[in-house]
N, CA, C and O of each residue as an XYZ file, in Angstrom:
936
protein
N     105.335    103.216    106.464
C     105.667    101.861    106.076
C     106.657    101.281    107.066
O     107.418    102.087    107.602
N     106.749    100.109    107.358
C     107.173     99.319    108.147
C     108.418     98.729    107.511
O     108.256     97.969    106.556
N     109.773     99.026    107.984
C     111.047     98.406    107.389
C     111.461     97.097    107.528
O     111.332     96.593    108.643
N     111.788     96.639    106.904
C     112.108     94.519    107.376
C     113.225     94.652    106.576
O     113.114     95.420    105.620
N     114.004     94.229    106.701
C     115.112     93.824    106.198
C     115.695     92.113    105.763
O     115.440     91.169    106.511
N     116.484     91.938    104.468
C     116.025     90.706    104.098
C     116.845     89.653    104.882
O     117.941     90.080    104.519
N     117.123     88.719    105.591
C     117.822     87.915    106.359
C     117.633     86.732    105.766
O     116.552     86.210    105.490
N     119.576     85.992    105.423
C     119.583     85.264    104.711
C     119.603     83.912    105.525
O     119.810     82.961    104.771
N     119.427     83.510    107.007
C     118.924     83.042    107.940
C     117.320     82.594    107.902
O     116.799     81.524    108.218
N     116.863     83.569    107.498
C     115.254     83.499    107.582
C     114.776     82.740    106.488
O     113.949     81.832    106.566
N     115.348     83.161    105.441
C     115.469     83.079    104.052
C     115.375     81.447    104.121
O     114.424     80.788    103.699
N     116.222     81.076    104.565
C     117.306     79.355    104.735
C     115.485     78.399    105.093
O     114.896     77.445    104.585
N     115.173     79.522    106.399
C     113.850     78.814    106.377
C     112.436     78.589    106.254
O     111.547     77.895    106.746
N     112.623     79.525    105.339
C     111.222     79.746    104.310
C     111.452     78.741    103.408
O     110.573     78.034    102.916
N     112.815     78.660    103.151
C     113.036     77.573    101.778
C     112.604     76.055    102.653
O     111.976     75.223    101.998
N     112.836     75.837    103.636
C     112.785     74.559    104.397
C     110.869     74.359    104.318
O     110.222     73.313    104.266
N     110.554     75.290    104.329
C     108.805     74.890    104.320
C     108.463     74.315    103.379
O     109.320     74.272    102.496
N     106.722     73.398    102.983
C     106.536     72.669    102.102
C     105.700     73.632    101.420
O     104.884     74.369    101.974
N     105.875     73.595    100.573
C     105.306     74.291     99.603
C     103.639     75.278     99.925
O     103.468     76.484    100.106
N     102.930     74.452     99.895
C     101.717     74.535    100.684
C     101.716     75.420    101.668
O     100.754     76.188    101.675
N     102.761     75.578    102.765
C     102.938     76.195    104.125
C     103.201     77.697    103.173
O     102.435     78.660    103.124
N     104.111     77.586    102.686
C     104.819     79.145    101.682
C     103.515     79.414    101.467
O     102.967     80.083    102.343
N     102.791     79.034    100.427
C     101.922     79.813    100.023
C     100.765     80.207    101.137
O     100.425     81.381    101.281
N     100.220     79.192    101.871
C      99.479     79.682    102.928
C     100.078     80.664    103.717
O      99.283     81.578    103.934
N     101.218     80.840    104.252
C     101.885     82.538    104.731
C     101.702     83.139    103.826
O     100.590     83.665    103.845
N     102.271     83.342    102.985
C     102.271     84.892    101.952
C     100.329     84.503    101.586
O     100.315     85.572    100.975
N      99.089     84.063    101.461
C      98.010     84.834    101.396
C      97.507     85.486    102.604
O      96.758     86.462    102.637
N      98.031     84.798    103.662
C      97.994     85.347    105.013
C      98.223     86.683    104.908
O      97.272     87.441    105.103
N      99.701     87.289    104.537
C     100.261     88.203    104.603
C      99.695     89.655    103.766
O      99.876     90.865    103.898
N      98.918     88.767    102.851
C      98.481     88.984    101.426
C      96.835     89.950    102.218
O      96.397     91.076    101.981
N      96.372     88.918    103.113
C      95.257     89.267    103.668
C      95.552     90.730    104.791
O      94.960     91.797    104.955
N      96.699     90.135    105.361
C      97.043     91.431    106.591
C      97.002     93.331    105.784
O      96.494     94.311    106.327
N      97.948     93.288    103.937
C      98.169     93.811    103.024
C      96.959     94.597    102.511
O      97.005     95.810    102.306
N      95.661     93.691    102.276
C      94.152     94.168    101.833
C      93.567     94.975    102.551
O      92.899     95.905    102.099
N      93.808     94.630    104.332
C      93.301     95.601    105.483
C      94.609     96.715    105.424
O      94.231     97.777    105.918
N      95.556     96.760    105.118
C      96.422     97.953    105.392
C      97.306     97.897    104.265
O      98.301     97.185    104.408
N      97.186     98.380    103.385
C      97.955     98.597    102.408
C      99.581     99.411    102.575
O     100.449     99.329    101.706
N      99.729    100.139    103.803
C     100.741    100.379    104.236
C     101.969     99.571    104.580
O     103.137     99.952    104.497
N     101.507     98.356    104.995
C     102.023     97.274    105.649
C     102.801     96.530    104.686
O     102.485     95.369    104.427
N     103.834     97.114    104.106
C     105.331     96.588    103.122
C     106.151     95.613    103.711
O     107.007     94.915    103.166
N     105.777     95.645    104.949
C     106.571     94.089    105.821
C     105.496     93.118    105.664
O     105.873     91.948    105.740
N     104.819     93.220    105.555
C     104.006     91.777    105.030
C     103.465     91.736    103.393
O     102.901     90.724    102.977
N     103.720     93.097    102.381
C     104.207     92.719    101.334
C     104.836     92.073    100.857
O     104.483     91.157    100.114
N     106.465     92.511    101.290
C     107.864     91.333    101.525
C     107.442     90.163    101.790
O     107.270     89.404    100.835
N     107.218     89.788    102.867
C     106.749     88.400    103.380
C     106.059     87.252    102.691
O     106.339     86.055    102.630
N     105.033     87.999    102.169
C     104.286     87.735    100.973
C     105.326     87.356    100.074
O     105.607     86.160     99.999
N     105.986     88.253     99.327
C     106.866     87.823     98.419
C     107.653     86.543     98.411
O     107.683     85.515     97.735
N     108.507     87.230     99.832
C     109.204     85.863     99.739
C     109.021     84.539     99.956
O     109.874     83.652     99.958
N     107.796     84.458    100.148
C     106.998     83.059    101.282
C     106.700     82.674     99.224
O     107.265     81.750     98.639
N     105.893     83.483     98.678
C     105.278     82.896     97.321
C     106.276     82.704     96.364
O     105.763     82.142     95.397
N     107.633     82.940     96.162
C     108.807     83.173     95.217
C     109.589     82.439     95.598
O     110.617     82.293     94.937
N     109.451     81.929     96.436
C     110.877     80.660     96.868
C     111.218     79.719     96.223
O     112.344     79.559     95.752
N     109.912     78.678     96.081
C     109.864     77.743     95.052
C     110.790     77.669     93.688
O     111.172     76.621     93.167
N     111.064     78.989     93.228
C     110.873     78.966     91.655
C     112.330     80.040     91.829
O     112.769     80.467     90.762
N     112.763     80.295     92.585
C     114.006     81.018     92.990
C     115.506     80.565     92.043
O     116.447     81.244     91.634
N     115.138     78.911     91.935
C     116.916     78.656     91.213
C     116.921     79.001     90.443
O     117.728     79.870     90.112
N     115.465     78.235     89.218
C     115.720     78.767     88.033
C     115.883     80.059     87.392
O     116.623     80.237     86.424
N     114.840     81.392     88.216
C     114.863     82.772     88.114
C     116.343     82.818     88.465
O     117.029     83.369     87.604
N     116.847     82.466     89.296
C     118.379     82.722     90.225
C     119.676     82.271     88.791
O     120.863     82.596     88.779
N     119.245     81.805     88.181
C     120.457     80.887     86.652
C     119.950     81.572     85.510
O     120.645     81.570     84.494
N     118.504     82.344     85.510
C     118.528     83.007     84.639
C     119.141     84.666     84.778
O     119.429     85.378     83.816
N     119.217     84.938     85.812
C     119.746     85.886     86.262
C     121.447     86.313     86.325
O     122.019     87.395     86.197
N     121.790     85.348     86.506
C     123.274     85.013     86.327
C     123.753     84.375     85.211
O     124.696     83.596     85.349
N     123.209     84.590     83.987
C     123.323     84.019     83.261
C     123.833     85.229     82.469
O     124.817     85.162     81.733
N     123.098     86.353     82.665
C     123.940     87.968     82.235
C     125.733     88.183     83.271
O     125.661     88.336     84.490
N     126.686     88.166     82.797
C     128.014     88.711     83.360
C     127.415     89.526     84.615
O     127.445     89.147     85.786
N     126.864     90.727     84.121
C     126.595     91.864     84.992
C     126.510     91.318     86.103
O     127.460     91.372     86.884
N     124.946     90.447     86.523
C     124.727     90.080     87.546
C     125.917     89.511     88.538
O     125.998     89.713     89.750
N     126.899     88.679     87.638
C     128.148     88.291     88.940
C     128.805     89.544     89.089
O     129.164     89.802     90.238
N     129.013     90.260     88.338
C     129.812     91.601     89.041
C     129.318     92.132     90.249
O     129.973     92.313     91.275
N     127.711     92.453     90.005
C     127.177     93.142     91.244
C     127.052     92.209     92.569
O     127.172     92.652     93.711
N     126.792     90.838     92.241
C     127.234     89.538     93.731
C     128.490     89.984     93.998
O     128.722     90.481     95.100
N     129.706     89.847     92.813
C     131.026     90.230     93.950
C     131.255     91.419     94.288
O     132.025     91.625     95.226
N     130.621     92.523     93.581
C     131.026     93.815     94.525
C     130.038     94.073     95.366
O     130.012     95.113     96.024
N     129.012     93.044     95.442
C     127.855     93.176     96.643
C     127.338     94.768     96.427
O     127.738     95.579     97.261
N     126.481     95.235     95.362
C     126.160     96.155     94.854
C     125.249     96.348     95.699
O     124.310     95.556     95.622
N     125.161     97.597     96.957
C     123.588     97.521     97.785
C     123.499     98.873     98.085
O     124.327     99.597     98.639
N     121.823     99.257     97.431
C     121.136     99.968     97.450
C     120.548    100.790     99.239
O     119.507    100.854     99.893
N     121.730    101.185     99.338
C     120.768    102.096    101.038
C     121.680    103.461    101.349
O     122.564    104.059    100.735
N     121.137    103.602    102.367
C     122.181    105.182    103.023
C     123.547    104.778    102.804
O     124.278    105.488    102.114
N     124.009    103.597    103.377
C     125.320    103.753    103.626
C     126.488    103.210    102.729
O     127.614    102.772    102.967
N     125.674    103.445    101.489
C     126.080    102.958    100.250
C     125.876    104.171     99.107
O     126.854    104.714     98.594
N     125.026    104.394     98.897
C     124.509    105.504     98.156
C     124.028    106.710     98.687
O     123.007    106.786     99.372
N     125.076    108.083     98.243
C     124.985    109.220     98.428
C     123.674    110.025     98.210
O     123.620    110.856     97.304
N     122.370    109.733     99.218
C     121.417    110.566     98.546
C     121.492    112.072     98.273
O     120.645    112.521     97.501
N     122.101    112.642     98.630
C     122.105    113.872     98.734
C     123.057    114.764     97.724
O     122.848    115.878     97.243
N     124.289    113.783     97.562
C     125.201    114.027     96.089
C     124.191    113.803     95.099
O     124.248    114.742     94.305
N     123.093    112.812     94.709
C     122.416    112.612     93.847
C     121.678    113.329     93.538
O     121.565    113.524     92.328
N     120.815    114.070     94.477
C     120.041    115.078     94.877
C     120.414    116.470     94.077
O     119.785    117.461     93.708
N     121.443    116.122     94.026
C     122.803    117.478     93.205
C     122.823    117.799     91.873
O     123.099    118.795     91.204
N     122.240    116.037     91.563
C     122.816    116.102     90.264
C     121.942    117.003     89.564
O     120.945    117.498     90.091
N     122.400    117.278     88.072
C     121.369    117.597     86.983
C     120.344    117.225     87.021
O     120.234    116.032     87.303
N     119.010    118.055     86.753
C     117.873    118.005     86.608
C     117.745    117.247     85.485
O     118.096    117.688     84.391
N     117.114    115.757     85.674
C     116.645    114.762     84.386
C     117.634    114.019     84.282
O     117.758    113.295     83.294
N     118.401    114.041     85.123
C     119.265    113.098     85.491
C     118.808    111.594     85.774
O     117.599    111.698     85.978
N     119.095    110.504     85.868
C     118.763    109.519     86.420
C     118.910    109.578     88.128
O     117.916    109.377     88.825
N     120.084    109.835     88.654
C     120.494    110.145     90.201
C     119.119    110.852     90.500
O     118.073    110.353     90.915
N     119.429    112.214     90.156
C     118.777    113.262     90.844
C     117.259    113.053     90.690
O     116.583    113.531     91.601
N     116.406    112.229     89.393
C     115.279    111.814     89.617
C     115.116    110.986     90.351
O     113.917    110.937     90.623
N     115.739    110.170     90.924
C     115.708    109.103     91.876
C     115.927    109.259     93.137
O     115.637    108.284     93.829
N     116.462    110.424     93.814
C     116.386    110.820     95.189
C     115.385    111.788     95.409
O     114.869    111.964     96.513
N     115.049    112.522     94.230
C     113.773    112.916     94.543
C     112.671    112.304     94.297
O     111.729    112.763     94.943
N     112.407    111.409     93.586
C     110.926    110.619     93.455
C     111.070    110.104     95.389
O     110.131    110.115     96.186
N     112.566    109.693     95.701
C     112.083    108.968     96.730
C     112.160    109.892     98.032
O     111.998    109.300     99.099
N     112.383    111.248     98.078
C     112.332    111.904     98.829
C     110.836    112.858     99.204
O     110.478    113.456    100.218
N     110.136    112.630     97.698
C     108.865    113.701     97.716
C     107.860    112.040     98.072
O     106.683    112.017     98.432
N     108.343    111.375     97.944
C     106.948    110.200     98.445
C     107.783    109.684     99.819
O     107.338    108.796    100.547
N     108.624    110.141     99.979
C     109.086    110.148    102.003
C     109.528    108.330    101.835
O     109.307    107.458    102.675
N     110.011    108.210    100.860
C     110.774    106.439    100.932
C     111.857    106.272    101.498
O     112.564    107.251    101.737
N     112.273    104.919    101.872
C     113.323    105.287    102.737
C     114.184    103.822    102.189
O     113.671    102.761    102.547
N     115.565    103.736    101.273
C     116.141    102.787    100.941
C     116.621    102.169    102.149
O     117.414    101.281    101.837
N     116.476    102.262    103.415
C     116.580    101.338    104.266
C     115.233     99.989    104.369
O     115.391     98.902    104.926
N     114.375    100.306    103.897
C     113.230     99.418    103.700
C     113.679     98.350    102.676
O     112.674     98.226    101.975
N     114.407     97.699    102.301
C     115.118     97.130    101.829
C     116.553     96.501    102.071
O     117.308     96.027    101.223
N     116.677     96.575    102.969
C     117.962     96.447    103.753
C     118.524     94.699    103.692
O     117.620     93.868    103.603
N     119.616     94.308    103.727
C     119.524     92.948    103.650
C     120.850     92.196    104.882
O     122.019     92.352    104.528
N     120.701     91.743    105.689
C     121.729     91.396    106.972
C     122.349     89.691    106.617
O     121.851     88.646    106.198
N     123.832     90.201    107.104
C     123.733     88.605    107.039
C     124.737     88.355    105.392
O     124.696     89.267    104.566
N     125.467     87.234    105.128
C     125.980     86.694    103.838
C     125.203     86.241    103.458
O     124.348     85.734    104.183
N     125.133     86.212    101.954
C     123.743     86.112    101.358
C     124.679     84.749     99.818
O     125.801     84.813     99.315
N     123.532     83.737     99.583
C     123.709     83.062     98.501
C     123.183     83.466     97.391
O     122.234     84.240     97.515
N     123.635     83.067     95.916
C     123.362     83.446     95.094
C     121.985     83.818     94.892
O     121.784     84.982     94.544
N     121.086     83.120     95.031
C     119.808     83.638     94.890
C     119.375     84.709     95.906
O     118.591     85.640     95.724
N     120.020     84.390     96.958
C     119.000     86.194     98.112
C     119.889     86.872     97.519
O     119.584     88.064     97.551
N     121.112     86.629     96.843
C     121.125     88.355     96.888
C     120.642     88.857     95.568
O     120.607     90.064     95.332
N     120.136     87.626     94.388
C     119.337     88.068     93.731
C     117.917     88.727     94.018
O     117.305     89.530     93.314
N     117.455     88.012     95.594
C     116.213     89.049     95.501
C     116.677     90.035     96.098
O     115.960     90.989     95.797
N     117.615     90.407     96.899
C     118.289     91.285     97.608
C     118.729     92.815     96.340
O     118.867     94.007     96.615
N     118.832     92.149     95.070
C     118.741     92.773     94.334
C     117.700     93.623     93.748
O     117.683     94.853     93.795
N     116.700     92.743     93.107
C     115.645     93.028     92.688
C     114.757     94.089     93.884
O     114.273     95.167     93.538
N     114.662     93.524     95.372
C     114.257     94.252     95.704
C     114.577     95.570     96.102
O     113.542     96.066     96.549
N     115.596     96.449     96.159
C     116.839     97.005     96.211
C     116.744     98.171     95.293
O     116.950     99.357     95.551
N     116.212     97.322     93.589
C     116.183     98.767     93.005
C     114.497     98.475     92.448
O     114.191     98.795     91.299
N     113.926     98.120     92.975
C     112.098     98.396     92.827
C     111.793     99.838     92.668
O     111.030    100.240     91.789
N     112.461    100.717     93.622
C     112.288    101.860     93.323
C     112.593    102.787     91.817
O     112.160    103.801     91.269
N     113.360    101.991     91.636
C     114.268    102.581     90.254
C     113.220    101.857     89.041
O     112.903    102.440     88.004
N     112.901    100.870     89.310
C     111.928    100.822     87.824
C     110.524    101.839     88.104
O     109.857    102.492     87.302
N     110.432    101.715     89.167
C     109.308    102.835     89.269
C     109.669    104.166     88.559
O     108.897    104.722     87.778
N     110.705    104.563     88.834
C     111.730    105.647     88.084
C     111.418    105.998     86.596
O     110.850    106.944     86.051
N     112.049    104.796     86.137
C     112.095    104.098     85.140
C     110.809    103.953     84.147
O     110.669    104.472     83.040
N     110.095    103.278     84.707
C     108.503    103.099     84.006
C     107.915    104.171     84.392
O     107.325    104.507     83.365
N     107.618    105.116     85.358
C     106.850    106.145     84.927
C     105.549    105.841     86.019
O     104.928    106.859     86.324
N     105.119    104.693     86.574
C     104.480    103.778     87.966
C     104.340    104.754     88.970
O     105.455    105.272     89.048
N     103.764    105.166     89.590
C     103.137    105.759     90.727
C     103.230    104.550     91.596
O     103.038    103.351     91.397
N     103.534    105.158     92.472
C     103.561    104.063     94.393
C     102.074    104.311     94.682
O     101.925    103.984     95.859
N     100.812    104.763     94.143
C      99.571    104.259     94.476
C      99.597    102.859     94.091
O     100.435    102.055     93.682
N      98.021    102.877     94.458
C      97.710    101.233     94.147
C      97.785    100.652     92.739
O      98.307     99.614     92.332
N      97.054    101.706     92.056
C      96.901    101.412     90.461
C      98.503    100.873     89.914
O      98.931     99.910     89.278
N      99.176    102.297     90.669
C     100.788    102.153     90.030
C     101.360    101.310     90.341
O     102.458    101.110     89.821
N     100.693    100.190     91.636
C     102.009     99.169     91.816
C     101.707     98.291     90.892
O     102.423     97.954     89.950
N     100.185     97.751     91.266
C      99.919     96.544     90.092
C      99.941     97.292     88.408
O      99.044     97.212     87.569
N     100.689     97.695     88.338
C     101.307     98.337     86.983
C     102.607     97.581     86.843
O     103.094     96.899     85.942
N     102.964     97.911     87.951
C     104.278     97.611     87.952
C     104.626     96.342     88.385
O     105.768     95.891     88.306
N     103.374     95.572     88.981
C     103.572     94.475     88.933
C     103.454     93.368     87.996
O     103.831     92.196     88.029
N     102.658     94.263     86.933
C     102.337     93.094     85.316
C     103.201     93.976     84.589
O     102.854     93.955     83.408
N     104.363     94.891     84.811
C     105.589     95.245     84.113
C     106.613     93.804     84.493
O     107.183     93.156     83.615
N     106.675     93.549     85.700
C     107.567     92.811     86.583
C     106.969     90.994     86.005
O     107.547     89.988     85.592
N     106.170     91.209     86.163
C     105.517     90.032     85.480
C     106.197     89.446     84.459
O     106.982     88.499     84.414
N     105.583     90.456     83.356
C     106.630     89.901     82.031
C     107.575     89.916     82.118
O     107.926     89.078     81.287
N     108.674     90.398     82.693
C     110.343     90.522     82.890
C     110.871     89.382     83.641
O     111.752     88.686     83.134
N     110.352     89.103     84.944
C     110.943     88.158     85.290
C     109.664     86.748     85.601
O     110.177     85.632     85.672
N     108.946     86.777     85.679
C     107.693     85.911     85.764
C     107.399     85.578     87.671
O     107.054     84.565     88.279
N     107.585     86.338     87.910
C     107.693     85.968     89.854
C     106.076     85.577     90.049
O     105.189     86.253     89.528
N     105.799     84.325     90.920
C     104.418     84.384     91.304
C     103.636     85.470     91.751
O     102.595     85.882     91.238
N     104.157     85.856     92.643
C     103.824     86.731     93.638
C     103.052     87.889     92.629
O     101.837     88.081     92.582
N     103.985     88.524     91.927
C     103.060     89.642     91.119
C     102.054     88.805     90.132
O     101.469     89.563     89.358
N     101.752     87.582     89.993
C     100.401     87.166     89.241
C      99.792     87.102     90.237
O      98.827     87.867     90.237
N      99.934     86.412     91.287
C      98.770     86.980     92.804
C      98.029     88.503     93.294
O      96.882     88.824     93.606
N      99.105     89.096     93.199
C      98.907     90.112     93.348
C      98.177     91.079     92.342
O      97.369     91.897     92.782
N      98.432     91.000     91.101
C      97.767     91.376     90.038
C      95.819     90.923     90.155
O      94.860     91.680     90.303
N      95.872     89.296     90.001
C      94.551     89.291     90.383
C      93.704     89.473     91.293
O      92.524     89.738     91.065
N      94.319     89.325     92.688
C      93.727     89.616     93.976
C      93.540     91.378     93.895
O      92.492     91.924     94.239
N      94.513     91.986     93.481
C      93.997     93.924     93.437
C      93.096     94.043     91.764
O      92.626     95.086     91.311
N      93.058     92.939     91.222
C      91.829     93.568     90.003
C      90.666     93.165     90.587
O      89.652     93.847     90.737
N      90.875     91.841     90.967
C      89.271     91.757     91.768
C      88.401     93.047     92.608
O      87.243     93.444     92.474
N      89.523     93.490     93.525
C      89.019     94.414     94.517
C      88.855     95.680     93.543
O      87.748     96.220     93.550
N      89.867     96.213     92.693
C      89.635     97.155     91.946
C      89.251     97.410     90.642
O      89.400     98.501     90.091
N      88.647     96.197     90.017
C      87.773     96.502     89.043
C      86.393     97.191     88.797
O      85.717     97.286     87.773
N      86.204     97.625     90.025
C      84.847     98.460     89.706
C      85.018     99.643     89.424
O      84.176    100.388     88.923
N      86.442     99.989     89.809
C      87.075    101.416     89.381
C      86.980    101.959     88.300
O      87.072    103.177     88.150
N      86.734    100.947     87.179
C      86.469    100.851     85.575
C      87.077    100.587     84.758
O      88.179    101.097     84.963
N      87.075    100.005     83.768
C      87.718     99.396     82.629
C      88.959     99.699     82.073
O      89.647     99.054     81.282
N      89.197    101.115     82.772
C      90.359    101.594     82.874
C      91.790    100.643     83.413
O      92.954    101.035     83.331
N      91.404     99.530     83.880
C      92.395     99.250     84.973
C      93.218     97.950     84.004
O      94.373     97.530     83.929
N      91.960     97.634     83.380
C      92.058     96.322     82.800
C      93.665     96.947     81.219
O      94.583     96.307     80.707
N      93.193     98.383     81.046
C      93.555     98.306     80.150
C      94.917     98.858     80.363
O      95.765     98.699     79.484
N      95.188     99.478     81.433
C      96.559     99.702     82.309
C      97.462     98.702     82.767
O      98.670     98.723     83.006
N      96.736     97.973     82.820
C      97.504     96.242     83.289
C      98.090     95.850     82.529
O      99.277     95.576     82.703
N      97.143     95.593     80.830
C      97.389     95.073     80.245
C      98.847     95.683     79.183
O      99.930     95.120     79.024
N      98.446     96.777     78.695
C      99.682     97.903     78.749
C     101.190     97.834     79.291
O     102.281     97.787     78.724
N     100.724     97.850     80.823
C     101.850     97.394     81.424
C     102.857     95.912     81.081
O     104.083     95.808     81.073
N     102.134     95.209     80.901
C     102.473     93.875     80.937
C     103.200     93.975     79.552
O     104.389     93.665     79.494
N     102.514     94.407     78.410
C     103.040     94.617     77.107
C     104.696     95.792     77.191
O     105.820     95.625     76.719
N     104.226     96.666     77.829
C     105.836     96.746     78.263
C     106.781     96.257     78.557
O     107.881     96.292     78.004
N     106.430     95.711     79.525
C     107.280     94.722     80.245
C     107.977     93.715     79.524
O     109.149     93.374     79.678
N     107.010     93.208     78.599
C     107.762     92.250     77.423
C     108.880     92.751     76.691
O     110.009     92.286     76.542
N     108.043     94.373     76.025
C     108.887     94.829     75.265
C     110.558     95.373     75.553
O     111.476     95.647     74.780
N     110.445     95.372     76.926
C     111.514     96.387     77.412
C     112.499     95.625     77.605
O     112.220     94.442     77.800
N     114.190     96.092     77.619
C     114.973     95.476     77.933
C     115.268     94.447     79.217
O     114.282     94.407     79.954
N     116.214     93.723     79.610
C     115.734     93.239     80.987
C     116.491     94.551     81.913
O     117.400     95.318     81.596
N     115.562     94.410     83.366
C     115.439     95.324     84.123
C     116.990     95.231     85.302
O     117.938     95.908     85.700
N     116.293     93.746     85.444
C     116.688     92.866     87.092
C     118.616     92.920     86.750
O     119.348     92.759     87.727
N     119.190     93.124     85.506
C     120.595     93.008     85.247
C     121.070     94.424     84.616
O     122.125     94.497     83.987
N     120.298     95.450     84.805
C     120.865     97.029     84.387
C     122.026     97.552     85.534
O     121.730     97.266     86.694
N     122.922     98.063     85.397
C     123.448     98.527     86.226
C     123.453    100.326     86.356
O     124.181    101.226     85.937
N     122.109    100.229     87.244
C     121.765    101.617     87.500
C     122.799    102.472     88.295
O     122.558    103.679     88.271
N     124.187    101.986     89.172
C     124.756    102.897     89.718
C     125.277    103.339     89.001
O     125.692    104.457     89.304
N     125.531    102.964     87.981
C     126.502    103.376     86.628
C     126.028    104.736     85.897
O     126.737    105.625     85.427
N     124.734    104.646     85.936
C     124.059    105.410     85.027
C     123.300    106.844     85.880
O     122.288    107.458     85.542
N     124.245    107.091     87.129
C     123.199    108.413     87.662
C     123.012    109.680     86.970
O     122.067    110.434     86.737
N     124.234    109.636     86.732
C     124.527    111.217     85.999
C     124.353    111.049     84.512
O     125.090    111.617     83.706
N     123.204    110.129     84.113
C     122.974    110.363     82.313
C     121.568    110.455     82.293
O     120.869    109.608     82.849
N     121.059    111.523     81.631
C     119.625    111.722     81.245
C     118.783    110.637     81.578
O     119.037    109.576     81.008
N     117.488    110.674     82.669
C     116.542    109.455     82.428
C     116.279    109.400     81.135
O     116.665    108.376     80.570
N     115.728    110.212     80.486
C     115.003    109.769     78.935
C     116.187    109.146     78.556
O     115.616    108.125     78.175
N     117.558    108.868     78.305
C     118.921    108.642     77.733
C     118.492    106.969     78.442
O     118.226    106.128     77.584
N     118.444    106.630     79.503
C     118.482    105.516     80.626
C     116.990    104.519     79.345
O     117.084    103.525     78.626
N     116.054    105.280     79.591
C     114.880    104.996     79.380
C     114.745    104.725     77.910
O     113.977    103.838     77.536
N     115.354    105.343     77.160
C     116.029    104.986     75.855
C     116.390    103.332     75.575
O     115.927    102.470     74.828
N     117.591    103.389     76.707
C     118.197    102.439     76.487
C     117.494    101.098     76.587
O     117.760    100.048     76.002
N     116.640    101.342     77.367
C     115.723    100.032     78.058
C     114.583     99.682     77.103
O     113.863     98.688     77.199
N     114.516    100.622     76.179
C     112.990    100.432     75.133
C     111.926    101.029     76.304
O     110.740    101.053     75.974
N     112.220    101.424     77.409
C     110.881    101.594     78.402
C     110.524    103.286     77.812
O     111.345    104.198     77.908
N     109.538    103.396     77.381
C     108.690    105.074     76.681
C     108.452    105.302     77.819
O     108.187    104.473     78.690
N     108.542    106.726     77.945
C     107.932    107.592     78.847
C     106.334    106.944     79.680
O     105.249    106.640     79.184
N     106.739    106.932     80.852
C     105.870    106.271     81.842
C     104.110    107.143     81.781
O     103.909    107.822     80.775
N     103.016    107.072     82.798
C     102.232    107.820     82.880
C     102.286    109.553     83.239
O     102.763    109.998     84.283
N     101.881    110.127     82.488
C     102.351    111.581     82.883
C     102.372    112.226     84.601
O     103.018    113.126     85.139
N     101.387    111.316     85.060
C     102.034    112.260     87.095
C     102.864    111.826     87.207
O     103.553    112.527     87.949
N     103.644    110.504     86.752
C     104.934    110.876     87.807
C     105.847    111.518     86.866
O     106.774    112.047     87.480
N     105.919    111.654     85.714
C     106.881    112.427     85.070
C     107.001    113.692     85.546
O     108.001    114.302     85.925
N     105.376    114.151     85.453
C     105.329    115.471     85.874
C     105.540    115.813     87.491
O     105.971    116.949     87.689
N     105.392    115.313     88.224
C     105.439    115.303     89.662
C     107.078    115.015     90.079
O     107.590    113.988     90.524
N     107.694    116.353     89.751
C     109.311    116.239     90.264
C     109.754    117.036     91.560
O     110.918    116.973     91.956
C-alpha cells in the first residue's frame, strides 16, 4: 500500500473546488481503486475529494462530544512517533493495545499511512482523526481488511457518521461483488444495523483504553463480537 499523508494545505484546496470537480476526482480515484485495490492513496483521495462538502456539519457534530476538543488540543495522533507499538505488543493477551499491534502487525499495516503534516483546522483534524483510528474499529468490529471486510466496515461507518464516500463505495463494490452471493447483501446489511446500534465510534478515546480487555472495550460500545477470522486470527 501506498502512504499519503493528510496535508492541511491540500485539504484548503480540495475545499476551493466546485463541487462537481470533487466528485469527478474521487470517481476517478474510485476507478484507479477497481483496477488495484492496493492503491489506499487513491482510496484517501477518493475520500477526501467526496467528503468535503458535508465536512462542517459532520465537523459540529463531532465536537459537539467534550472528548473530541480534548483530543484537537492534545492533538491526539495515531503513528510511530506517538504510539509505542511494541510496549503494546507487550501488553496482555485480549487486551485492546496488544490486539491492535498485532492485528496491524500480522496484516503488515503501517500507522504511518495515515500520517497528517502541517496545522490542521477543526475539521482535518477531524478527518485526521477518523482516519487515524480506522484501524481500531476494524479491531473493534471484528472487519477483515479484505474486500468483503471493508465494505462491512464501510456500511458500519455509514450509519455512525453518514460520510458519502462509504455510500459510494458500498454500491460501486456490491455491484462488482454481488455475484459472490447473497451472502454479501446480508453482511452489509448487518453491518449497517450495527453501526446504528453501536455507540459512537469517531469520539471514543481509544488511547485510554489499551490495557482493558477488547471484549471490556467492545462491551462498552454495544459493538458484539465481530466475524469469527478476525477474532480468531491473532
Amino acid at each position: 500500500m501506498e502512504a499519503t499523508a493528510f496535508n492541511g494545505k491540500h485539504h484548503e484546496e480540495v475545499m476551493k473546488l466546485s463541487t462537481f470537480e470533487r466528485w469527478m476526482r474521487g470517481f476517478k480515484a474510485l476507478l484507479v481503486v477497481a483496477q488495484d485495490p492496493n492503491r489506499t492513496d487513491k482510496v484517501l483521495e477518493a475520500y477526501e475529494h467526496m467528503n468535503a462538502g458535508g465536512e462542517a456539519k459532520r465537523a459540529a457534530r463531532f465536537y459537539a462530544d467534550p472528548a473530541a476538543e480534548r483530543y484537537l488540543a492534545e492533538d491526539r495522533t495515531i503513528d510511530s512517533a506517538h504510539v509505542d507499538f511494541e510496549a503494546l505488543s507487550k501488553l496482555p493477551d485480549g487486551s485492546l493495545g496488544n490486539s491492535y499491534a498485532r492485528f496491524m502487525q500480522k496484516r503488515h499495516l503501517s500507522p504511518e499511512l495515515f500520517a497528517a503534516e502541517g496545522a490542521l483546522s477543526k475539521p482535518e483534524y477531524m478527518v485526521k482523526r477518523m482516519r487515524q483510528t480506522h484501524d481500531l474499529w476494524h479491531v473493534a468490529t471484528g472487519y477483515e481488511t479484505d474486500v468483503l471486510g471493508e465494505l462491512e466496515l464501510q456500511a458500519f461507518t455509514l450509519a455512525q457518521v453518514g460520510i458519502p464516500s462509504a455510500l459510494v463505495v458500498l454500491v460501486l463494490g456490491m455491484v462488482r461483488w454481488l455475484l459472490t452471493g447473497p451472502e454479501l447483501l446480508w453482511r452489509i446489511g448487518r453491518a449497517f444495523v450495527r453501526g446504528r446500534q453501536a455507540k459512537k465510534m469517531a469520539t471514543f478515546d481509544w488511547e485510554d483504553r489499551w490495557t482493558e480487555p477488547l471484549e471490556q472495550v467492545r462491551s462498552e460500545l454495544s459493538v458484539a463480537r465481530g466475524v469469527p477470522s478476525l477474532d480468531s486470527a491473532k
